[in-house]
N, C-alpha and C positions, 0 to 999 in steps of 0.2 A: 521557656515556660516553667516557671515555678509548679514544686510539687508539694503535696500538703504538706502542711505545719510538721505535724510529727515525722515525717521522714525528713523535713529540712532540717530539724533539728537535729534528729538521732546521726545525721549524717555529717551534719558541721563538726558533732562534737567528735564522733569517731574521727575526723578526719586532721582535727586541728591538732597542734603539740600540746601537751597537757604535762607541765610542772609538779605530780602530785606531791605534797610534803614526805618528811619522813615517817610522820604517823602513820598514813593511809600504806608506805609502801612497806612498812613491819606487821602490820597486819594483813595486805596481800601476799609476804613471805610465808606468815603462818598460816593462811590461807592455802596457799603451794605445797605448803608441808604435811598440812592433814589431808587432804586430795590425795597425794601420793601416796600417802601412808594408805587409806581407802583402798587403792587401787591396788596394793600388794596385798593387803587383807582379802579384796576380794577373789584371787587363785586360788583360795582355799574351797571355794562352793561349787559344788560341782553342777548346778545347773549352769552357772556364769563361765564354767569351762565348756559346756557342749554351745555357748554362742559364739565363744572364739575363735579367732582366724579368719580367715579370708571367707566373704560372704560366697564369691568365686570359689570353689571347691580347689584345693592346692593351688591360687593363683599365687605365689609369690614371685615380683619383679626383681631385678637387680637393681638397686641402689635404694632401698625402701627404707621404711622407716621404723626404727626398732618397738618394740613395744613388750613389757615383760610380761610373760608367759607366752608368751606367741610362738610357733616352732620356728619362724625365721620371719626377717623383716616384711614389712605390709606396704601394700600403695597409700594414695595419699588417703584416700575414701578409706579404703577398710583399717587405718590405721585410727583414723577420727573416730570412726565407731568402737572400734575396740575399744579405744581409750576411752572414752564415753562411757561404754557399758561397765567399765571394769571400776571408774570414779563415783558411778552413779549406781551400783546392783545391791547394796547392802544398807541401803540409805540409812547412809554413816556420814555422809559428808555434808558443807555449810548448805546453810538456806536462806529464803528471805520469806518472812510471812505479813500479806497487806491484805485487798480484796483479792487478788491471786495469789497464789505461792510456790514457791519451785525452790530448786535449787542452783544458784548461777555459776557453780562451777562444773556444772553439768556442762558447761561452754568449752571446757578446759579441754575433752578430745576432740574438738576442731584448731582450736587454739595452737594447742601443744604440737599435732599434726602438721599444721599451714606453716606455723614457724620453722620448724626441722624442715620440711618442703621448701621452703626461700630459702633460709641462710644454708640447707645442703649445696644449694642450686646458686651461690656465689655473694649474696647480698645478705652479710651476717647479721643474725639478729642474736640477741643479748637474751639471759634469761629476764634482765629489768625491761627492754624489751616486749617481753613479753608478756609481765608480769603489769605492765603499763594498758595494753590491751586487754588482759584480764577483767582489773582494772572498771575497763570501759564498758567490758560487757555484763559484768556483774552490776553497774550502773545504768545501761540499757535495760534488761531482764527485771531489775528490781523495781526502776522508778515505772517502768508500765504494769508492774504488779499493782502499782498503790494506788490507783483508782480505775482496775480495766480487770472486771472479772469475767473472765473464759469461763471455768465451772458452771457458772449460773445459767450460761447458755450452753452447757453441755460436752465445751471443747476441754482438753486438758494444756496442763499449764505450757509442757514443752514448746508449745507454737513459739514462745520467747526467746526458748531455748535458740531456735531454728534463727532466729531474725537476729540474735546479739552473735550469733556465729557469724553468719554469712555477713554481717555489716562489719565486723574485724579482719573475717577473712579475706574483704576486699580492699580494706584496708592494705592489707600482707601482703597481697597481689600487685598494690602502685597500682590501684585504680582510679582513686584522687575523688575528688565530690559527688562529681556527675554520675562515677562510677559504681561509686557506694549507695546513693540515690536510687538507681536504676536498679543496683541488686537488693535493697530493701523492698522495693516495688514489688518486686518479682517472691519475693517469701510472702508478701500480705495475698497476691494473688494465687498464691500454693494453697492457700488454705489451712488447715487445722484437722488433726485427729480429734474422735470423741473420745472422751472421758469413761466409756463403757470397758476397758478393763480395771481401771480402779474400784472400782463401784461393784460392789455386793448383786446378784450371786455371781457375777463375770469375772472377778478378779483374777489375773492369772501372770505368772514373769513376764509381762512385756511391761508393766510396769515397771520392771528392775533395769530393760532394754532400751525402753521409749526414749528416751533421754542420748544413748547413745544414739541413734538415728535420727532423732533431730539436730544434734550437733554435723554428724554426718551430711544433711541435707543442707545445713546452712554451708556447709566446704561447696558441697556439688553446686549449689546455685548461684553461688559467685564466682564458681569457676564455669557456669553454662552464663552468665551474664556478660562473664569477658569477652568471652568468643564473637557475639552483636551484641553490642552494648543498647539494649532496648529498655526499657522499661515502663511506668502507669504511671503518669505524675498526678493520674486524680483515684487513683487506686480505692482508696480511703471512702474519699465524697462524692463519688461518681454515682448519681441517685438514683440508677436501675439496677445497676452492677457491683457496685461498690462492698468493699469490706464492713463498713457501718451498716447500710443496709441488711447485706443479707449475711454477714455474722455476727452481729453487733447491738441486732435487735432494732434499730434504726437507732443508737446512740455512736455520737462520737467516740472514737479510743481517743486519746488525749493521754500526757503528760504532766501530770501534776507538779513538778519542781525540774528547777533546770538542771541537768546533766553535769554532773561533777563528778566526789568521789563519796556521796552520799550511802551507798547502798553497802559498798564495803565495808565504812567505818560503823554501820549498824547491822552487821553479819553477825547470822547465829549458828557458833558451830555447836556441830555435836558430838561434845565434849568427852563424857565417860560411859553413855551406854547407848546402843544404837536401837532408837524409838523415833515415829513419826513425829514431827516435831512439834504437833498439837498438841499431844501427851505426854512429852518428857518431863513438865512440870507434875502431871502427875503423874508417870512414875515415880519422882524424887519425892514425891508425898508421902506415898506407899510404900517408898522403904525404910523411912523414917518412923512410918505405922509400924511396920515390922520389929525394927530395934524398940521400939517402947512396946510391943502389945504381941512378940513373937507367939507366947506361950497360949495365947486368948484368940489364937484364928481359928480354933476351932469350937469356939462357942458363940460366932457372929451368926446374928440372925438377918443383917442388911448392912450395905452399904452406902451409904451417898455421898452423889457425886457431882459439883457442880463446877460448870467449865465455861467455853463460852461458843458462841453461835458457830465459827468456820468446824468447830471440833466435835460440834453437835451432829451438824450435817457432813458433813464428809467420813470422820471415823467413830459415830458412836451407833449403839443400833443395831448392831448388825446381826443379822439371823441365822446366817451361816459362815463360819471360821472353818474354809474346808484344803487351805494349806498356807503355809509360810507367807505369801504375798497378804492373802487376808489378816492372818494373825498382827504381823507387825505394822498392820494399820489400823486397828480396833484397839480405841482408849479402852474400853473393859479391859481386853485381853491383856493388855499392855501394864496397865493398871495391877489387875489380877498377879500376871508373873512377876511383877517387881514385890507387891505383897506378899507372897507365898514365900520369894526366896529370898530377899532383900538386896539384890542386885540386880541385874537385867542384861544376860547374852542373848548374840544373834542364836545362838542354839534353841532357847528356850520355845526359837519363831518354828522349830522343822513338827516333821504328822509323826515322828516318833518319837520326842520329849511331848508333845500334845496328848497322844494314848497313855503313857506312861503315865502321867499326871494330872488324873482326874478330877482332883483340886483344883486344879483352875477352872476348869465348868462350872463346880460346886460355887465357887466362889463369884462368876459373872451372871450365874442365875440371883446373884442375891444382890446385886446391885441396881439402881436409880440416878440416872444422869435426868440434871434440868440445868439449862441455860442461868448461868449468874447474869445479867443486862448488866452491869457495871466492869463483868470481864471483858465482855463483847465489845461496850467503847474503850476500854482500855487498852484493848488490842490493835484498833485502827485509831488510836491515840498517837500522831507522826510523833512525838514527844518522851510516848511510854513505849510504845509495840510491845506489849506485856502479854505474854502466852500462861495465859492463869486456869489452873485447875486446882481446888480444894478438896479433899478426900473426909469422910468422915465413918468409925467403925460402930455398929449399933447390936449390943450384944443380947443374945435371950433373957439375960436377967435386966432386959430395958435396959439399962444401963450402957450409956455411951463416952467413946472419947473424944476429945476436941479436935473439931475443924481445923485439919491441916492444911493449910493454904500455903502454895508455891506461886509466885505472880511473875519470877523472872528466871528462866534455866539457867544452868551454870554457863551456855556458850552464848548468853545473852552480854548485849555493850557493859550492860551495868554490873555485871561480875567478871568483868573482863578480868582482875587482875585474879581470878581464882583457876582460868579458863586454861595459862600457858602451860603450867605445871602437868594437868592432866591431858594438855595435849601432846605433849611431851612424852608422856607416861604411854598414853594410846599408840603414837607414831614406833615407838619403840618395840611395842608389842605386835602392831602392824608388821612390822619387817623381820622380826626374829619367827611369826608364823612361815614365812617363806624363804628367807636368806639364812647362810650361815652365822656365823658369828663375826667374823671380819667383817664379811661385804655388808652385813645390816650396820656394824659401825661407821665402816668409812661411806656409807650413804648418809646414815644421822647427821654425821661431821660436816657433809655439805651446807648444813644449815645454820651452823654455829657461826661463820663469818660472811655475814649477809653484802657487803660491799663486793667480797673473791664472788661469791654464786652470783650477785646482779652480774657482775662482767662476764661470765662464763658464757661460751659460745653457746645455744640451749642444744645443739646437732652435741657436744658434747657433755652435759648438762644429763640427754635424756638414752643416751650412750651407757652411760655407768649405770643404768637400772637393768639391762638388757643381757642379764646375766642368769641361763638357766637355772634352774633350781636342782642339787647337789642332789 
């Protein structure tokens, strides 16, 4: 029996050998590179340390799987998650933005995990390997972003997260079509989280978490798919029961373009300051207002602000900014602190640089967001994907300055060639927060010869990170 379209497909492709050129696999390198970099950055916060470790209260196994910061190796589950939450808690790392949006290397601590699990357990796999599966799942996650929006129906985006894991990691497993079929099956039938911790007044860290746990589940449910290989083959179109029906609103999820290496080669990393990625355009607005008009913020009577629909609804608005999760997802706020100081740290997001600096209230009471409709189809433009916000300062003596408009961030395709330098610049700075001086070198150095690192075993690959902190 044939199983819907979109599982047949999501599962050929996962399944078959895939040639990527060498374009798509230097940009999945530095895709690898800032993830990691992410992931040592985030040791530093101390909410992202009291999630650490084994969900099991001191379970560690023998023979597990290293993970830095961890007090000793993880199983395969709490190692997935870990990685997860420590890739995904500072949302720092790439994204993809269509009618859904996520981030697909949120996929990376089941990935990173399954991999170390097989090639520990005798059947080596390669970091290109792995980095091939990436890859695939960053092309799963993305391409059902571009016409399948969760939010609208109240789910959050990780459900993706959960289904491009589990269909790699059955992958990793030598489950083969049928196999991967059946454990896609079985994640449509899981279901979906709401969207009610992102969303104003609920916001709270499991947004910084959610991500790892869905990667998490995508491991568990192709490892509970192995065991009987069962699964929905009308999952989807089953018209009492079905996932279109009753999560879907009665539409189809569907697949808008075929499965390749589509979604990578138009990855947006985030590049020099860590902001939700609806907003980085305007922050970069607002710091550019700052260098021309530092001396004149304190004689602005208004603000406006024009961006485009997904940025409207999800982060602008908001009534109460009552800690760190809220903050670094409110384009005001966002906005705000990148004008005020003309740069933008994770610092800026904590409830004591917020007290200390009253100026930023003063200043998102004086602002006006309206929807530009030319940003908004320029956004879901498969051509442009253009993340656009214009900034404009209006001062008591009337007198205003010109509409600064940003239409594409620095870790957008089209400034791709400005993007490597300050990813670079980031990774570096990433690792010297937590390594000493050696070991943050001879980590950077693994990336300089991308042929030695594709061949590297990834069991030793993810070995050399697993080196406490001095």
């Amino acid at each position: 029996m044939n199983f819907d379209n979109v599982i047949e497909e999501i599962a050929e492709y996962v399944n078959r050998d895939n040639a990527f050129d060498d374009s798509t696999m230097t940009i999945s390198n530095l895709i690898l590179k800032d993830s990691m970099g992410c992931m040592v950055k985030s040791l530093s916060n101390k909410q992202c340390q009291q999630m650490m470790g084994p969900i099991e209260e001191d379970h560690f196994p023998d023979g597990g799987i290293p993970v830095p910061g961890a007090q000793k190796p993880l199983n395969l589950l709490d190692a997935s998650w870990n990685i997860g939450l420590l890739v995904r808690w500072l949302d720092y790392n790439d994204c993809f933005l269509a009618a859904e949006w996520g981030h697909p290397s949120d996929n990376l601590g089941g990935i990173l995990a399954m991999a170390y699990h097989v090639s520990a357990r005798g059947s080596k796999i390669t970091v290109k390997d792995t980095l091939e599966l990436m890859v695939k799942a960053h092309e799963i996650q993305g391409v059902l972003s571009l016409s399948n929006s969760l939010n609208k129906q109240g789910y959050d985006h990780v459900f993706f997260v959960k289904l491009a894991t589990a269909a790699v990691s059955a992958k990793l497993l030598g489950m083969g079509t049928i196999g991967i079929k059946h454990t896609i099956s079985n994640v449509f039938a899981d279901g979906l989280p709401l969207r009610i911790y992102r969303q104003s007044p609920n916001v709270t860290a499991r947004k910084s978490w959610a991500a790892g746990d869905a990667t998490m589940r995508g491991v568990q449910l192709s490892l509970i798919t192995r065991k009987m290989n069962e699964g929905y083959p009308d999952v989807l179109s089953e018209q009492n029961w079905g996932f279109n029906k009753n999560i879907m609103n009665g539409n189809d999820i569907d697949l808008e373009r075929d499965l390749s290496d589509y979604v990578v080669n138009n990855i947006l990393l985030k590049a020099d300051f860590p902001a939700e990625f609806h907003a980085q355009t305007g922050a970069e607005a607002a710091m550019e207002l700052n260098k021309r008009y530092k001396e004149r913020l304190g004689d602005i009577e208004s603000i406006n602000i024009e961006t485009h629909e997904s940025a409207l609804r999800i982060i602008a608005n908001k009534k109460q900014l009552t800690n760190p999760s809220d903050r670094d997802h409110s384009l005001e706020y966002i906005i705000a602190a990148a004008l005020l100081n003309g740069d933008l740290k994770t610092e800026y997001y904590y409830d004591e640089y917020h007290r200390q600096n009253p100026g930023i209230d003063h200043l998102i009471d004086k602002m006006n967001v309206e929807e530009n409709i030319q940003y908004s189809r320029d956004y879901l433009d498969e051509e442009k994907r253009s993340v656009s916000n214009a900034v404009q300062l209006v001062f008591n003596d009337r007198s205003t300055t010109e509409w600064f408009e940003v239409e594409y961030p620095i870790g957008h395709k089209f400034r791709r060639d400005e993007v490597k330098p300050i990813i670079d610049r980031k990774f570096k700075n990433n690792l010297d927060s937590y390594y000493q001086n050696q070991k943050a070198e001879e980590l950077s150095t693994l990336f300089e010869e991308p042929n030695t690192l594709f061949n590297m075993e990834i069991c030793d690959f993810l070995n050399r990170w697993n080196i406490q902190k001095d």
